[in-house]
C-alpha positions in Angstrom: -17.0 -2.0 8.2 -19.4 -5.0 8.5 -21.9 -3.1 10.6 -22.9 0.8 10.6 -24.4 0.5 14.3 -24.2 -1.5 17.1 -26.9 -1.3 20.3 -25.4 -3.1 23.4 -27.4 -3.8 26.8 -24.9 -3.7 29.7 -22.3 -6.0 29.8 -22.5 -6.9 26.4 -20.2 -7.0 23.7 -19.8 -6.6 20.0 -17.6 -6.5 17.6 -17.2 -4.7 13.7 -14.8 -6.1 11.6 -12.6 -3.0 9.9 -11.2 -3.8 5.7 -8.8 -1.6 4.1 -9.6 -1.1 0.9 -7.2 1.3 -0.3 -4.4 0.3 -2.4 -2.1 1.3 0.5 -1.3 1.2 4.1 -4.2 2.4 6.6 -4.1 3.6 10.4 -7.0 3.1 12.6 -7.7 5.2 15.9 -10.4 5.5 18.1 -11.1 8.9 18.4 -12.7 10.1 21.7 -14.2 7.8 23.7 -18.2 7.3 25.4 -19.2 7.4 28.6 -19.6 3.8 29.8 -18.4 2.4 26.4 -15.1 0.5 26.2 -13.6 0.4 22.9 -10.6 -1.3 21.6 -8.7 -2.4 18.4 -6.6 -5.5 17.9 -4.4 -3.8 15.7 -4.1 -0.1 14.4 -2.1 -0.7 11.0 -3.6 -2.4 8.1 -1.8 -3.5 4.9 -4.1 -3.4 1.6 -6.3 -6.2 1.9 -6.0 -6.3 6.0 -8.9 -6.2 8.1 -8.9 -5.1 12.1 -11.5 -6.1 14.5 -12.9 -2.8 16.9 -14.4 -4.3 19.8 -17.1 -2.5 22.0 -18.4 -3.4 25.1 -21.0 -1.7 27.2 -19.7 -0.8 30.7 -22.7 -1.1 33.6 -24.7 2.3 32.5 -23.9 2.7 29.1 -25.6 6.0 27.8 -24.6 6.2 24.0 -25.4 4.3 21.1 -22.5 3.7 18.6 -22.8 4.5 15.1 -20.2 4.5 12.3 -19.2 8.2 10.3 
């Protein structure tokens, strides 16, 4: 990932770029999701090499922070 945290005022967006750097292939899911938070993935299957973009935006009252395992 190409950022560990990201702090959003409302409305605002962001987005971390997802590598896999496995030899092999990768899935990516969003697991559970935060009140207020909208989270999405333009693609959940990632060759070796690939990279997937997770993008986050904060709804009107966000309440959470989001922060990377």
């Amino acid at each position: 990932m190409d950022k560990a945290s990201a702090s959003l005022n409302p409305g605002e967006t962001a987005q971390v770029t997802i590598a896999n750097t496995a030899p092999g292939l990768m899935t990516v899911t969003i697991a559970g999701k935060l009140a207020g938070v909208e989270a999405s993935l333009d693609k959940s299957t990632l060759q070796a090499g690939e990279k997937a973009i997770l993008t986050v935006k904060a709804g009107k009252d966000p309440t959470r922070s989001f922060t990377s395992p």
